[in-house]
Phi, psi and omega in degrees: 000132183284183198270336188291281180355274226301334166336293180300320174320124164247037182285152193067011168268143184255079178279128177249139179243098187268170169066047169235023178271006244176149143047193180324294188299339195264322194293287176313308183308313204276333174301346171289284165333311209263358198244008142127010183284155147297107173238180201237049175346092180237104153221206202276023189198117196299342202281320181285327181287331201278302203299018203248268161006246198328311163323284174005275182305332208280318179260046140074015149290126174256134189207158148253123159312100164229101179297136176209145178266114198250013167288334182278085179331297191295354193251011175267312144350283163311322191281309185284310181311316167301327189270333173284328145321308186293309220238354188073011182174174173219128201229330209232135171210109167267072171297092177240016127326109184207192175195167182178077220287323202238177174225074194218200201250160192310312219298342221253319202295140164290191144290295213291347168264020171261322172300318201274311168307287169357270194312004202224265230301294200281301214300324195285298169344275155359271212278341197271349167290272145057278186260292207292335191259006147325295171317303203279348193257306191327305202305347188143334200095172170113340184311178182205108175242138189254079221246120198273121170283195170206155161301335177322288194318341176239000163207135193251166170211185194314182171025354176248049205261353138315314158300297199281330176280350153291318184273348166298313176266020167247318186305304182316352194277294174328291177270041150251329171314304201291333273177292177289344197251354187278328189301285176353315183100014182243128164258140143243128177202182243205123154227157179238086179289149181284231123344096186232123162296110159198175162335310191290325196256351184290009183276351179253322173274336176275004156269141176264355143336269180328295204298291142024254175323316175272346143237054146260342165282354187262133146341292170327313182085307181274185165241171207261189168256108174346330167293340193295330185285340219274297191307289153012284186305303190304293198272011197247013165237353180244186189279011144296355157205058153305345185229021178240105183221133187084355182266172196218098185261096190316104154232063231234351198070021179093327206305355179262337202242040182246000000 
């Protein structure tokens, strides 16, 4: 293997992927997978995490199933004590998990959904960061934690404005880690996907009005697929950015700069 490739390799590396049963995250876990990580298939329902899994194992991948709810302190607790029982360590931790219960204008927003985005996007990103990097510093350094953002967090736009001050308070997550945690041998950084076809996201591409508009407004012309976020991910966990820590990555199709 040459030496920039070898960069990349992530064999004997451990990755928990939450919100990976699916979408950006089920995308990012096999590009983890296929470049030699171990993973750690996670979202809030074991029958979706196994069957993931198992898609995996079936193509020579190695992965595991652990449902966890990340709202939930104690199953976060549990997602790393099981993945270290399982796999003996944490090497790689992508919080890529979110909600966005809603699409409405700020003026709308409650308390109590400001708690439940809060408690989903930022507060579990905190703890389950946390918990692994104790783990990531023993193994040697070398750790990566990855917290997937959004542009919402570096530009609002209508009805999402809750959404976008979570994610705004996960990139800022990002560089107080990253500034505490570099002695340590732990990078932390923040990628921010633009438009992405998923799940997650369908309240925007399926109307096609919306869709439309946005993408004549993109350099790109288009939204993106979920694998597109997967390179990205891949070189911000191996040691090919060994020297990228605290940065904040764009994968948006032009939308900050149209």
């Amino acid at each position: 293997m040459t030496k920039i490739k070898k960069q990349f390799d992530l064999t004997g590396k451990v990755a928990i992927i939450t919100g990976s049963s699916k979408g950006i995250g089920e995308s990012i876990a096999r590009g983890l997978a296929e470049f030699g990580a171990k993973v750690v298939i996670s979202s809030r329902k074991q029958d979706a995490v196994d069957a993931v899994a198992e898609n995996f194992r079936k193509e020579g991948l190695e992965a595991t199933g652990i449902a966890c709810h990340v709202g939930d302190e104690a199953q976060l607790k549990q997602l790393v004590e099981k993945t270290v029982a399982t796999y003996g360590g944490v090497d790689i931790l992508i919080n890529n998990a979110a909600i966005n219960p809603t699409f409405a204008p700020i003026l709308e927003a409650t308390g109590e959904l400001f708690d439940k985005v809060m408690n989903v996007n930022v507060k579990a990103c905190l703890l389950l960061s946390n918990l692994c990097q104790p783990i990531m510093k023993e193994r040697g350094g070398g750790g990566s934690i990855i917290h997937i953002a959004s542009v919402e967090g570096l530009h609002p736009s209508f009805g999402l404005g809750v959404y976008s001050i979570s994610k705004a308070a996960v990139i800022m997550l990002a560089k107080n880690q990253a500034k505490e945690w570099g002695k340590d041998g732990v990078r932390v950084n923040a990628l921010c996907p633009g438009l992405i076809q998923t799940k997650f996201s369908a309240a925007l591409w399926q109307n096609e009005k919306i869709l439309k508009q946005m993408e004549q407004h993109l350099p790109a012309g288009r939204m993106a697929q979920p694998e597109e976020m997967a390179g990205l991910a891949l070189y911000l966990a191996s040691d090919a950015a060994s020297y990228t820590t605290g940065g904040v990555f764009v994968a948006d199709g032009g939308h900050l700069i149209a």
